[in-house]
DSSP file (Angstrom, degrees, kcal/mol; ACC not computed):
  #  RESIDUE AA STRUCTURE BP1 BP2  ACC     N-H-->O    O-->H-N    N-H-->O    O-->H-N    TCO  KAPPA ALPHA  PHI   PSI    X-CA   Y-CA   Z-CA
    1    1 A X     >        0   0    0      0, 0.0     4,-1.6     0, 0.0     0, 0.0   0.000 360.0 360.0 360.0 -51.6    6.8    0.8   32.6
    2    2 A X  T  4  +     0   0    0      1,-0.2     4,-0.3     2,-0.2     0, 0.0  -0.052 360.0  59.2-100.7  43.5    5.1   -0.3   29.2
    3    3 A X  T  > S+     0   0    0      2,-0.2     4,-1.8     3,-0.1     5,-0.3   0.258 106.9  48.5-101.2 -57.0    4.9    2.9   27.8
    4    4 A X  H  > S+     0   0    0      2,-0.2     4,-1.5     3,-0.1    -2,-0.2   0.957 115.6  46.1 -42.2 -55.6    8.8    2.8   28.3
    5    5 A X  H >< S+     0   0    0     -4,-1.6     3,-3.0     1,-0.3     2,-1.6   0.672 108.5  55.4 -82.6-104.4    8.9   -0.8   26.5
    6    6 A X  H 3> S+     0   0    0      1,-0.4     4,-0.9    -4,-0.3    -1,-0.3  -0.039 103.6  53.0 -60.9 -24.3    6.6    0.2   23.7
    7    7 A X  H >X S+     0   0    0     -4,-1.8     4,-3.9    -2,-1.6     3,-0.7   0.895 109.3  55.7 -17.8 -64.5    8.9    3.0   22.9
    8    8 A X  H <X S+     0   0    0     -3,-3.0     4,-1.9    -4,-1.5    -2,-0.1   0.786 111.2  38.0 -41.4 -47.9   11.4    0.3   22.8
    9    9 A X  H 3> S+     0   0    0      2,-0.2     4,-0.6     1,-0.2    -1,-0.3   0.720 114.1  52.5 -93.5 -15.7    9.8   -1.7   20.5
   10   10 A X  H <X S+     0   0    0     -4,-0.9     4,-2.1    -3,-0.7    -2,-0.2   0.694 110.5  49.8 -76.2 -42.3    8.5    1.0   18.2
   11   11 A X  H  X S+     0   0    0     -4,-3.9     4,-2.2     1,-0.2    -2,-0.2   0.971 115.4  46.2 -72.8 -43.8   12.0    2.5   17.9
   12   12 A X  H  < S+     0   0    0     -4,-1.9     4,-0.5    -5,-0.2    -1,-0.2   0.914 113.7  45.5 -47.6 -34.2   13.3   -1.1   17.1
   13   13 A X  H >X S+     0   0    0     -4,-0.6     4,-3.7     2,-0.2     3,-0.7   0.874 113.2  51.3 -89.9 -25.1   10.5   -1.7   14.6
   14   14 A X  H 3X S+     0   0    0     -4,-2.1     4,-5.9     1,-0.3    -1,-0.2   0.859 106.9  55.8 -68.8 -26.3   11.2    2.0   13.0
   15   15 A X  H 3X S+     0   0    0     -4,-2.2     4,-0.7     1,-0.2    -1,-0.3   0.551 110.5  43.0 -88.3  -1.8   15.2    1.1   12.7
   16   16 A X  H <> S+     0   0    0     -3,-0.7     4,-2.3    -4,-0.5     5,-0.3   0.570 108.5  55.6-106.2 -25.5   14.5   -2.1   10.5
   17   17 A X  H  X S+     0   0    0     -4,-3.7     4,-1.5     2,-0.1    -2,-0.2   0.899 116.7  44.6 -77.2 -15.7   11.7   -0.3    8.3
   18   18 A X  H  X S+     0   0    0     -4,-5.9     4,-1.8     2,-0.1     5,-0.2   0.999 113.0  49.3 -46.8 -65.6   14.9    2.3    7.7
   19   19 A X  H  X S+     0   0    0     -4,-0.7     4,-2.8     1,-0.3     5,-0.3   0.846 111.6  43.3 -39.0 -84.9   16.9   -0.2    7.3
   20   20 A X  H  X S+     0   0    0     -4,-2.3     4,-1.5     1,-0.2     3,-0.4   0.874 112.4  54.0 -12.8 -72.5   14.8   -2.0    4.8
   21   21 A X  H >< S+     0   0    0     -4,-1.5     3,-2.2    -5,-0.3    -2,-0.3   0.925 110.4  47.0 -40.9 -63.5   13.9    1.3    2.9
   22   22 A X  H 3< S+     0   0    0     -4,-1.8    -1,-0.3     1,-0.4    -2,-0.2   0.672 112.3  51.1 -95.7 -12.9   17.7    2.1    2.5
   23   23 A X  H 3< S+     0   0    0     -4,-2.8    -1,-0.4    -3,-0.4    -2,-0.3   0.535  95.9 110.5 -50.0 -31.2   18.4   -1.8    1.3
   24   24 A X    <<  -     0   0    0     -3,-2.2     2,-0.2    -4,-1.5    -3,-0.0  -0.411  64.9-139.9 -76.5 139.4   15.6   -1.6   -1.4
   25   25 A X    >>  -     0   0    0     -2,-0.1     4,-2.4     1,-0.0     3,-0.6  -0.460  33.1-107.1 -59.5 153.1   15.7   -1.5   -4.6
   26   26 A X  T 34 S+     0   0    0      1,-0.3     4,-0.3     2,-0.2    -2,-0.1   0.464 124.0  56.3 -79.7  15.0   13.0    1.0   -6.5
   27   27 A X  T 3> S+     0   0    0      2,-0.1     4,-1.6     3,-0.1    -1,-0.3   0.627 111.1  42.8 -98.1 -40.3   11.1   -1.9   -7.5
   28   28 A X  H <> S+     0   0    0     -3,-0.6     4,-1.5     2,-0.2    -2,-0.2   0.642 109.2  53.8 -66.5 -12.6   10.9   -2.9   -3.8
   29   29 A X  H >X S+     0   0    0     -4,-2.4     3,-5.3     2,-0.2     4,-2.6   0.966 104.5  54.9 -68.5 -66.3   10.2    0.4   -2.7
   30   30 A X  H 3> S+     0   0    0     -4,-0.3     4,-1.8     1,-0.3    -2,-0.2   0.700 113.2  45.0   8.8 -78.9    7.3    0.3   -5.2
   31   31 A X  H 3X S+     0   0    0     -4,-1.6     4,-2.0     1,-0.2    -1,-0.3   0.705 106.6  61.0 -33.1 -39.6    6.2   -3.1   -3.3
   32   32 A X  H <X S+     0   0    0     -3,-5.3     4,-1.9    -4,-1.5    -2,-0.3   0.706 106.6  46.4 -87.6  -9.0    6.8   -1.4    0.0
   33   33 A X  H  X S+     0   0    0     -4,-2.6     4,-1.0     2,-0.2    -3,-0.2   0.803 101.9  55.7 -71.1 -37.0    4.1    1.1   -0.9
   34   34 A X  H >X S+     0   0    0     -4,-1.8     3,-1.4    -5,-0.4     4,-1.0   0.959 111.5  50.8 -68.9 -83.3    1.6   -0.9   -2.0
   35   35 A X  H 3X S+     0   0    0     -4,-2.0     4,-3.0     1,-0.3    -2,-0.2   0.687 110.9  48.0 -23.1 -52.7    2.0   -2.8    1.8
   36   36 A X  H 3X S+     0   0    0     -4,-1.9     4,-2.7     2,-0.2    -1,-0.3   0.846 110.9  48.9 -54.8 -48.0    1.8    0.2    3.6
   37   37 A X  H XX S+     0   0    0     -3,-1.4     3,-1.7    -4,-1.0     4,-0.6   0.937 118.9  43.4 -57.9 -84.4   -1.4    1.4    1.4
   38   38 A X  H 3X S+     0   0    0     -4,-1.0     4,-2.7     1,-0.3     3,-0.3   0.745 110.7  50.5 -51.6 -48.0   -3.1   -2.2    2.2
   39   39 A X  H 3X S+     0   0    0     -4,-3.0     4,-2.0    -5,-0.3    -1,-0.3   0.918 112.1  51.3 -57.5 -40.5   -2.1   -2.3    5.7
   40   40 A X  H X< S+     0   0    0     -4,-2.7     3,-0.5    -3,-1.7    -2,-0.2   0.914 113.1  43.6 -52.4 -53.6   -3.8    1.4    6.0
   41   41 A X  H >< S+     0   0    0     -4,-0.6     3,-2.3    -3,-0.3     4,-0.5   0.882 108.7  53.7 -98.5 -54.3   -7.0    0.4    4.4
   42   42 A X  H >X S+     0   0    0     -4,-2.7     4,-2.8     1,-0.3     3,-1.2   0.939 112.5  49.6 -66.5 -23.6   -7.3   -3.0    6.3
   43   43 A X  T << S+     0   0    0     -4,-2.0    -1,-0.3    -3,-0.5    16,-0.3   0.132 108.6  49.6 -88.0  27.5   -6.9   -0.6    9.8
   44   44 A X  T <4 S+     0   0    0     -3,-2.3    -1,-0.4    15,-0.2    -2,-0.2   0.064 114.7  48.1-109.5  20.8   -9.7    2.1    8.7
   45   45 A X  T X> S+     0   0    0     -3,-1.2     4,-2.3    -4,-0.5     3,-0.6   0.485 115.5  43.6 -67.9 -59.2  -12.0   -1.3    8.0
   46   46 A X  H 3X S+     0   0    0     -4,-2.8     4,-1.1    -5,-0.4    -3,-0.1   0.818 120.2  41.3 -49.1 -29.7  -11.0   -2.6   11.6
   47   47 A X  H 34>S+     0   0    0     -5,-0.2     5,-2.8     2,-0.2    -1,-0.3   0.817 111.0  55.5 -93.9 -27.3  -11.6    0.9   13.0
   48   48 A X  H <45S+     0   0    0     -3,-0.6     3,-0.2     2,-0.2    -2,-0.2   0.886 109.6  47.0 -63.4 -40.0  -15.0    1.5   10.9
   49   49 A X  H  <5S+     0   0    0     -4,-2.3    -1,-0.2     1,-0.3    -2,-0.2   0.750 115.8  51.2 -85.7 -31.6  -16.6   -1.9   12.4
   50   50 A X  T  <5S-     0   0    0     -4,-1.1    -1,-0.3    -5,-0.4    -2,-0.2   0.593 112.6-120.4 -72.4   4.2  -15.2   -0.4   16.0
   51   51 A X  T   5 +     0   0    0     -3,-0.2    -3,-0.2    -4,-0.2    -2,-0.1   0.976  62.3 153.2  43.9  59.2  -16.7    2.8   15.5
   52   52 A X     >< +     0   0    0     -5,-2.8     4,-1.7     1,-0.2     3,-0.4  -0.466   8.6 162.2-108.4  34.7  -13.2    4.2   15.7
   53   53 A X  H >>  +     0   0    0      1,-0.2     4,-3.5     2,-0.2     3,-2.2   0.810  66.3  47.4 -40.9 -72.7  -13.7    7.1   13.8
   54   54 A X  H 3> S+     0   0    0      1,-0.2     4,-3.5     2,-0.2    -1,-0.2   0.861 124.4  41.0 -15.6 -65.0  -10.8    9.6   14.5
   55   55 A X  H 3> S+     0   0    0     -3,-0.4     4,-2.3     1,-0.2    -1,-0.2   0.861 109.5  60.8 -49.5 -40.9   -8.4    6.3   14.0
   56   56 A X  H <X S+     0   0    0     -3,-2.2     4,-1.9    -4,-1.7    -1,-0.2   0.937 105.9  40.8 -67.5 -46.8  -10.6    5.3   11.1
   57   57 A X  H  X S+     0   0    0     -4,-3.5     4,-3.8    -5,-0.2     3,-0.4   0.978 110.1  71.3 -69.9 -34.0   -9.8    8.7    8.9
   58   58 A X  H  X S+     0   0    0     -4,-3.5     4,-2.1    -5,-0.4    -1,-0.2   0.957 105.5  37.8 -10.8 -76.0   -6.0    7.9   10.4
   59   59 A X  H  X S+     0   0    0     -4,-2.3     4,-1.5   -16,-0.3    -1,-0.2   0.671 111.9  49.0 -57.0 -30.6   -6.0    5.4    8.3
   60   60 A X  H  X S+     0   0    0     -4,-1.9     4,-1.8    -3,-0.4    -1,-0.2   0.762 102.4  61.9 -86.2 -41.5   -7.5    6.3    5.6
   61   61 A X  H  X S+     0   0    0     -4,-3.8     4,-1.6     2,-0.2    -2,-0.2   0.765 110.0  48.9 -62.5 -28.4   -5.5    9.7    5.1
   62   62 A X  H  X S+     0   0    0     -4,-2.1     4,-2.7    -5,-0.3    -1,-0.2   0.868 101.5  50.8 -94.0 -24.6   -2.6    7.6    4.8
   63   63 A X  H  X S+     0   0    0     -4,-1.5     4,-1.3     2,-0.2    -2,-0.2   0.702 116.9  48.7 -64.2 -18.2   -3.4    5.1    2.6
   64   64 A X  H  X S+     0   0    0     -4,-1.8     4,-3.0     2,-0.2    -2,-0.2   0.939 114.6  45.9 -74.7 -41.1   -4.5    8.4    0.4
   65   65 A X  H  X>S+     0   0    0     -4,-1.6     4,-3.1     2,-0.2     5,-1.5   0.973 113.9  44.5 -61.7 -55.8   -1.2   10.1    1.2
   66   66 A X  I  <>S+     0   0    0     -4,-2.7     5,-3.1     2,-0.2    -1,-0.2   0.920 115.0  54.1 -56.6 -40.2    0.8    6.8    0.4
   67   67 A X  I  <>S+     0   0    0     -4,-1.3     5,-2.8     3,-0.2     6,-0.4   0.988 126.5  24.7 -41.8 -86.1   -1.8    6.6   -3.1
   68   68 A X  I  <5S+     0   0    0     -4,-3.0    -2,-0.2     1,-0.2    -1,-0.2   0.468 123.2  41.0 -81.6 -10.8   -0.6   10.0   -3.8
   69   69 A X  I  <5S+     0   0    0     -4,-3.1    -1,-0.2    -5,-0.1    -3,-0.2   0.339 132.9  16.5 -95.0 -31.7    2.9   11.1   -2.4
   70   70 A X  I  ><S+     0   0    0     -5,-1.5     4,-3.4     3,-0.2     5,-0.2   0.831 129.4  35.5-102.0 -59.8    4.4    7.6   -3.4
   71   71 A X  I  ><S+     0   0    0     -5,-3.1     4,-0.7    -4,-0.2    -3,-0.2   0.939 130.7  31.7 -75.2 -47.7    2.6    5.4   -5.7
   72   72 A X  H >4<S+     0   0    0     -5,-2.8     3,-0.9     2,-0.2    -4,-0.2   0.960 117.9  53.2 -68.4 -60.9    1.2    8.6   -8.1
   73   73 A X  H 34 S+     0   0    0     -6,-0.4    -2,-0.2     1,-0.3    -3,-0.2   0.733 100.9  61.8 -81.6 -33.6    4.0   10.8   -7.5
   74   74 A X  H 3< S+     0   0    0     -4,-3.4    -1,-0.3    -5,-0.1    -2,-0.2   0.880  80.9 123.4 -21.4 -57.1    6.7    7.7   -8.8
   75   75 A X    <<  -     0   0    0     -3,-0.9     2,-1.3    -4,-0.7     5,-0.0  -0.027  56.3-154.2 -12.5  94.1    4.9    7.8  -12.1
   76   76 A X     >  +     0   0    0      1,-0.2     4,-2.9     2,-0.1     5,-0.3  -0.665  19.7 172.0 -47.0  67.8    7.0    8.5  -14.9
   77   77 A X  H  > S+     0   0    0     -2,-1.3     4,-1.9     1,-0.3     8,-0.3   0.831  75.3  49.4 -75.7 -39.4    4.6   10.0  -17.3
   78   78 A X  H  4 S+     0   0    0      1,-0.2    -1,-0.3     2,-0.2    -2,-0.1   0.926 129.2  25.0 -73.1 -55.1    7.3   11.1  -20.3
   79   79 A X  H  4 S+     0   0    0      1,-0.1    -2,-0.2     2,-0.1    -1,-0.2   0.702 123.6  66.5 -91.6 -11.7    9.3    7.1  -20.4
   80   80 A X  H  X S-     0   0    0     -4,-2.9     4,-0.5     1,-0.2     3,-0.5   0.938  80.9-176.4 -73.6 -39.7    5.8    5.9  -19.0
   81   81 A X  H  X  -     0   0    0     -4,-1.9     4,-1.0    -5,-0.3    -1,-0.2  -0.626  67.4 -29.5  79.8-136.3    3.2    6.5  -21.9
   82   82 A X  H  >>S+     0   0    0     -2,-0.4     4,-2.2     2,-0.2     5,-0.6   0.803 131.4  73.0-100.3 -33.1   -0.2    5.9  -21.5
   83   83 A X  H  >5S+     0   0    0     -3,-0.5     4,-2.8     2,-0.2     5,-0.3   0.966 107.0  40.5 -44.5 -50.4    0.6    3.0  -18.8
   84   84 A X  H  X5S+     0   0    0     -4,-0.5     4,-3.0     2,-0.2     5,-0.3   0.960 113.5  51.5 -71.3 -80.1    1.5    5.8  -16.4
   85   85 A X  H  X5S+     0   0    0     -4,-1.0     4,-2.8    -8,-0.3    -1,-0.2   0.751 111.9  47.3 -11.1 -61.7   -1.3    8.0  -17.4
   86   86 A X  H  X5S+     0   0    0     -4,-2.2     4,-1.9     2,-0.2     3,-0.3   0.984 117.5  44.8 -45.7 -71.0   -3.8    5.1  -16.8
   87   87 A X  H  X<S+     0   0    0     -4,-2.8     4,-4.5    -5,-0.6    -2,-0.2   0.925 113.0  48.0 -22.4 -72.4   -2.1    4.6  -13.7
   88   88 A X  H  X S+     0   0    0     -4,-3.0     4,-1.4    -5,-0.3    -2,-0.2   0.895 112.5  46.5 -33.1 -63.9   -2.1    8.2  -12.9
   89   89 A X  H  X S+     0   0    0     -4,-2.8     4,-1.1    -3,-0.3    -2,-0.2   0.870 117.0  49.5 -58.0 -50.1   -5.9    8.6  -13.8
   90   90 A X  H >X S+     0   0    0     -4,-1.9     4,-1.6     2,-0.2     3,-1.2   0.976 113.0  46.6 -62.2 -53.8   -6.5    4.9  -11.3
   91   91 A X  H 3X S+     0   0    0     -4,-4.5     4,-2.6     1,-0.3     5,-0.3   0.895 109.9  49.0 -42.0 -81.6   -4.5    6.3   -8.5
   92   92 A X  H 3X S+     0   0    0     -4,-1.4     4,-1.5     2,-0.3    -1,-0.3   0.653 115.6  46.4 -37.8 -40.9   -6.4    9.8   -8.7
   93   93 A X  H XX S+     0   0    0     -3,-1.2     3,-2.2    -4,-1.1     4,-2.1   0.886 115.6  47.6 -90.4 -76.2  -10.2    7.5   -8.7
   94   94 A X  H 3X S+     0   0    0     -4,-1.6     4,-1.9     1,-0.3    -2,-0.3   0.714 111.3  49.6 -57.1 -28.6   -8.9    5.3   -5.7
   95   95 A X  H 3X S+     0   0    0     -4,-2.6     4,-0.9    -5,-0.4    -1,-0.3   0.889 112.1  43.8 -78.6 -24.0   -7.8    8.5   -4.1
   96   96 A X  H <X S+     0   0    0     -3,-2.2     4,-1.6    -4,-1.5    -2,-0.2   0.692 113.7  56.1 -73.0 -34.0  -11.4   10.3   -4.6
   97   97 A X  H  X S+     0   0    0     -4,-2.1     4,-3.6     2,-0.2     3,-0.3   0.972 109.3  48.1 -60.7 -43.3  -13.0    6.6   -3.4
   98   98 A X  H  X S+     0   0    0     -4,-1.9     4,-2.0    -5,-0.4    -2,-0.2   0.858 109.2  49.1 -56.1 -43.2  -10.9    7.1   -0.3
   99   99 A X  H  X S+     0   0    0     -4,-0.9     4,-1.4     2,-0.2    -1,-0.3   0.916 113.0  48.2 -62.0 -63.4  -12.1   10.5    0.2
  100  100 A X  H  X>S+     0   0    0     -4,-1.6     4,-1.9    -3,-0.3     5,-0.6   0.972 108.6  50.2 -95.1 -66.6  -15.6    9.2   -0.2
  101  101 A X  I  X>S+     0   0    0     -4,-3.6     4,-3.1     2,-0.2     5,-2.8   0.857 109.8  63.3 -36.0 -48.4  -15.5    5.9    2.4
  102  102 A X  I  <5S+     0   0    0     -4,-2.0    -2,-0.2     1,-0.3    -1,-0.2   0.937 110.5  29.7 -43.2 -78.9  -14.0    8.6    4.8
  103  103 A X  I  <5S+     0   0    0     -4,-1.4    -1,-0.3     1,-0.2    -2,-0.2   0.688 128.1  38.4 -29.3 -44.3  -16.7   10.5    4.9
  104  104 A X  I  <5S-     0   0    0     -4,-1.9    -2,-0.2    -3,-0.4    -3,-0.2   0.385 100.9-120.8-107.7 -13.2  -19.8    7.8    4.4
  105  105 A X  I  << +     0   0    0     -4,-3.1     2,-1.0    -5,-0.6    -3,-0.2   0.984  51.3 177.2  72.4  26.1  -18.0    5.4    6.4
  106  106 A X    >>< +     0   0    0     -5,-2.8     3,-3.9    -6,-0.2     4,-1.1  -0.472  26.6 179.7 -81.7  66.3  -18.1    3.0    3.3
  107  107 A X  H 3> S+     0   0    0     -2,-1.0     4,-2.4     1,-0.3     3,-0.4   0.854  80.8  58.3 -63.5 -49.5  -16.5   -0.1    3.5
  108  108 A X  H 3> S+     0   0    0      1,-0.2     4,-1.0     2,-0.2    -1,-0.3   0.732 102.9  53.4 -24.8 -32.3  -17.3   -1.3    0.1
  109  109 A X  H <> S+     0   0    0     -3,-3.9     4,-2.6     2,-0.2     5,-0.3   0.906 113.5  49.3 -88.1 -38.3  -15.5    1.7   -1.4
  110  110 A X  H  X S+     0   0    0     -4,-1.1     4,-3.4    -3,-0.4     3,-0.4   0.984 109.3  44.7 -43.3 -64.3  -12.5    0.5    0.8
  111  111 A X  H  X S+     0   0    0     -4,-2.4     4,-2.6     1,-0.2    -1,-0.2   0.763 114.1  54.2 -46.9 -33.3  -12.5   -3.1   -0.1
  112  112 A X  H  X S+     0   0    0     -4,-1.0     4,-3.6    -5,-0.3     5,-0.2   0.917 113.1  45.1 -53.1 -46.5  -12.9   -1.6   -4.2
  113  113 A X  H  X S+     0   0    0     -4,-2.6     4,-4.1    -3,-0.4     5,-0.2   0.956 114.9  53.1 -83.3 -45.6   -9.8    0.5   -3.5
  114  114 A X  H  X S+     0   0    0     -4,-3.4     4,-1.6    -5,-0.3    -1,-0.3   0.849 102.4  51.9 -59.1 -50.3   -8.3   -2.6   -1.9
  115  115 A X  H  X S+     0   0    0     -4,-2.6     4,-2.1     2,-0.2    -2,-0.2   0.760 110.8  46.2  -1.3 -66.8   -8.7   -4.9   -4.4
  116  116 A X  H  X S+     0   0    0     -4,-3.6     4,-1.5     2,-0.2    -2,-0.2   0.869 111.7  52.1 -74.6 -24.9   -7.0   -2.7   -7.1
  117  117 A X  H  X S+     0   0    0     -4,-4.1     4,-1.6    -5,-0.2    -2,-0.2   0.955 114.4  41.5 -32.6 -65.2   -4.2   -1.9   -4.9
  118  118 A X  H >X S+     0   0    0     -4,-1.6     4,-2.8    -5,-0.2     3,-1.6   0.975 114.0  55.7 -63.8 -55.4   -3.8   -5.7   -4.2
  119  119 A X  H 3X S+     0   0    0     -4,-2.1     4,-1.9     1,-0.2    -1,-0.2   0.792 111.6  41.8  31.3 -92.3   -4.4   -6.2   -8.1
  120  120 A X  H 3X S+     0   0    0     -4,-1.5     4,-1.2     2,-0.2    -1,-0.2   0.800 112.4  53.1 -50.8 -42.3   -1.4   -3.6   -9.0
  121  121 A X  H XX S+     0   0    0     -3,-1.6     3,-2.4    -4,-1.6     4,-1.6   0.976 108.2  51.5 -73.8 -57.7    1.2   -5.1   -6.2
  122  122 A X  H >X S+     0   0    0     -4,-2.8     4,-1.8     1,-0.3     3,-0.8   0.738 115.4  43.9 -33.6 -79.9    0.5   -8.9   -7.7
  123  123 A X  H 3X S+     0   0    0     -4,-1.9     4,-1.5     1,-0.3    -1,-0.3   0.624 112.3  53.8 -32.1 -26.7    1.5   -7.3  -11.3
  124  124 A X  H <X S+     0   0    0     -3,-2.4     4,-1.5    -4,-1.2    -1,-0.3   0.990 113.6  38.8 -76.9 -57.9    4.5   -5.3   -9.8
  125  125 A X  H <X S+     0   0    0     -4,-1.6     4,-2.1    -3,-0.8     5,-0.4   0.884 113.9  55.9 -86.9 -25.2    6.2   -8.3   -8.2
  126  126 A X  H  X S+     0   0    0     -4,-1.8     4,-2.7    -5,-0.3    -1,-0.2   0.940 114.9  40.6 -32.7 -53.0    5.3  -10.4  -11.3
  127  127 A X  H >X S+     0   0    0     -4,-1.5     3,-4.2     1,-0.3     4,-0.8   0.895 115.8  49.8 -34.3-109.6    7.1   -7.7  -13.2
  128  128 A X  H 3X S+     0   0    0     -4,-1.5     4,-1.3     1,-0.3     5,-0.3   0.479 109.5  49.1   0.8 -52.1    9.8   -7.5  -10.7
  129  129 A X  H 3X S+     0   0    0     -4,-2.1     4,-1.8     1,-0.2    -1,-0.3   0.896 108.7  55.3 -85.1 -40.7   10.5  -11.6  -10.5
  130  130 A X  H << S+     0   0    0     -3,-4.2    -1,-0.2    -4,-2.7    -2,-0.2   0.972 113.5  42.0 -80.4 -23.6   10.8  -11.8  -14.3
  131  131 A X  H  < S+     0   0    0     -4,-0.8    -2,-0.2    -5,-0.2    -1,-0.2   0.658 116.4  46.0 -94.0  10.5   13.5   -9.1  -14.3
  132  132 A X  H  < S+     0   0    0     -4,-1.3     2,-0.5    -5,-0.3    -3,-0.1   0.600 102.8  64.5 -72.5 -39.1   15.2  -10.1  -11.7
  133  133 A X  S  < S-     0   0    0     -4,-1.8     2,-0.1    -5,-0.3     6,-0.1  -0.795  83.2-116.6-100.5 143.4   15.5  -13.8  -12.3
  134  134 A X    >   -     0   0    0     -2,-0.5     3,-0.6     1,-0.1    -2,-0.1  -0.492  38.3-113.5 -60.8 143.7   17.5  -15.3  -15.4
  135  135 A X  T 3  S+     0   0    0      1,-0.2    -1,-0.1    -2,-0.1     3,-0.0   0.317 120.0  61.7 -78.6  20.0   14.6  -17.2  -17.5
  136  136 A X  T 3  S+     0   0    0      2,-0.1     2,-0.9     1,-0.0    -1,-0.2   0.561  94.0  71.8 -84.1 -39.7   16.6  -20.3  -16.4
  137  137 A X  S <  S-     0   0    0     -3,-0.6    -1,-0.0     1,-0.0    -4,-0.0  -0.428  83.3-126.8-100.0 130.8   16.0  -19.6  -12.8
  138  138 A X        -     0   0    0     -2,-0.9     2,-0.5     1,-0.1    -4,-0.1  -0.328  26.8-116.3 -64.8 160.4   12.7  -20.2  -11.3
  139  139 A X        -     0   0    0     -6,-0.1     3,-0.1     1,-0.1    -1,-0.1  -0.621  27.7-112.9 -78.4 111.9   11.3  -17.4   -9.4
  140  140 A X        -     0   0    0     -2,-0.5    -1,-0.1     1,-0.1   -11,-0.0  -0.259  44.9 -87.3 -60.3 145.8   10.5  -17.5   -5.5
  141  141 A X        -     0   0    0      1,-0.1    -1,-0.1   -12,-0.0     0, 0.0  -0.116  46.5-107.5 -58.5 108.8    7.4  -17.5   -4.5
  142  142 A X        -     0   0    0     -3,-0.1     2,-0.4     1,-0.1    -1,-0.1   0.126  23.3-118.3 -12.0 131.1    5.8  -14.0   -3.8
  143  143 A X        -     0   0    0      1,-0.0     2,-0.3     0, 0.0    -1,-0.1  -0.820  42.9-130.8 -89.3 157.9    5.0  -12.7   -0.2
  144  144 A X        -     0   0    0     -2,-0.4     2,-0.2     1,-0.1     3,-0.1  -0.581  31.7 -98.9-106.6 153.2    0.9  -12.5   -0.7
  145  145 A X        -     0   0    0     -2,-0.3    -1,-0.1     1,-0.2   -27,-0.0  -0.345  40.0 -82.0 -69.5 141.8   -0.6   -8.9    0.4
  146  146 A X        -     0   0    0     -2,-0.2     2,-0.3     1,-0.0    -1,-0.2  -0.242  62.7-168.4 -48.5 135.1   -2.2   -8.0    3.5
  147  147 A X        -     0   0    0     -3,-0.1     2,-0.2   -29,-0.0    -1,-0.0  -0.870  23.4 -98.3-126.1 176.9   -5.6   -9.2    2.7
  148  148 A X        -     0   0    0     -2,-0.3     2,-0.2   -37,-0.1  -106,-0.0  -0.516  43.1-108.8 -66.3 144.4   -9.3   -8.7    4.4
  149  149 A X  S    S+     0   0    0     -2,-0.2    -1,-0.1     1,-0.2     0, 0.0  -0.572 110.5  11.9 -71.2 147.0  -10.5  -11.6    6.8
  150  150 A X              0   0    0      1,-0.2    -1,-0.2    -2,-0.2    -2,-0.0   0.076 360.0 360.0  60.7 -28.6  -13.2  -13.2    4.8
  151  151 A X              0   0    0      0, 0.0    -1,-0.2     0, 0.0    -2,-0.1   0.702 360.0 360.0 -66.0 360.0  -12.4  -11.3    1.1
């Protein structure tokens, strides 16, 4: 019986992050990558302090995947310049930190990786709100990033 309803609700929840996705703009996608990366990172912390390994490298493999399939692999290196290169090169150390926590079970290296992640998203939707909005009109107020409890 709740195996049935959790289906239910996992196919619901999958047909509004389509949804979303195919509504975004590439400046929101951009945003929705960065979320997905942070949300990964805070479940391999949650799973590290359960001694959750299997779950824990789960997590972790996909905030490296998201790191590197989305957020790297966006990069515009030829119209980018050295911002995208710098970018490129940060992605590429947060994905070798990730790699490292996996293994050692590090939460520090997580929390680093998390931090410049969250870092990166603030700058994006700054970006994002001043070209979006006319300088007349003020900008709404940010949704804030998945954060750690306590950070």
């Amino acid at each position: 019986m709740f195996g049935t309803m959790k289906r239910g609700v996992n196919a619901y929840a999958n047909v509004g992050l389509e949804t979303g996705i195919a509504s975004a703009s590439p400046h929101k996608l951009i945003v929705m990558l960065y979320d997905g990366a942070l949300v990964a990172l805070l479940s391999a912390k949650t799973n590290i302090a359960a001694n959750n390994i299997a779950a824990k490298g789960t997590a972790i493999s996909k905030a490296i995947t998201i790191i590197d399939n989305g957020l790297r692999a966006s990069l515009d290196k030829d119209a980018g310049g050295e911002i995208a290169a710098n970018l490129d090169a940060l992605y590429d150390y947060m994905s070798r930190r990730l790699l490292h926590a996996n293994l050692k079970n590090d939460v520090p290296a997580i929390e680093e990786v998390h931090r410049l992640l969250s870092d990166l998203r603030e700058a994006w939707v700054a970006i994002g709100d001043k070209v979006a909005q006319p300088a007349a009109t003020a900008a709404p107020a940010a949704q804030p990033a998945p954060a750690f409890a306590g950070a």
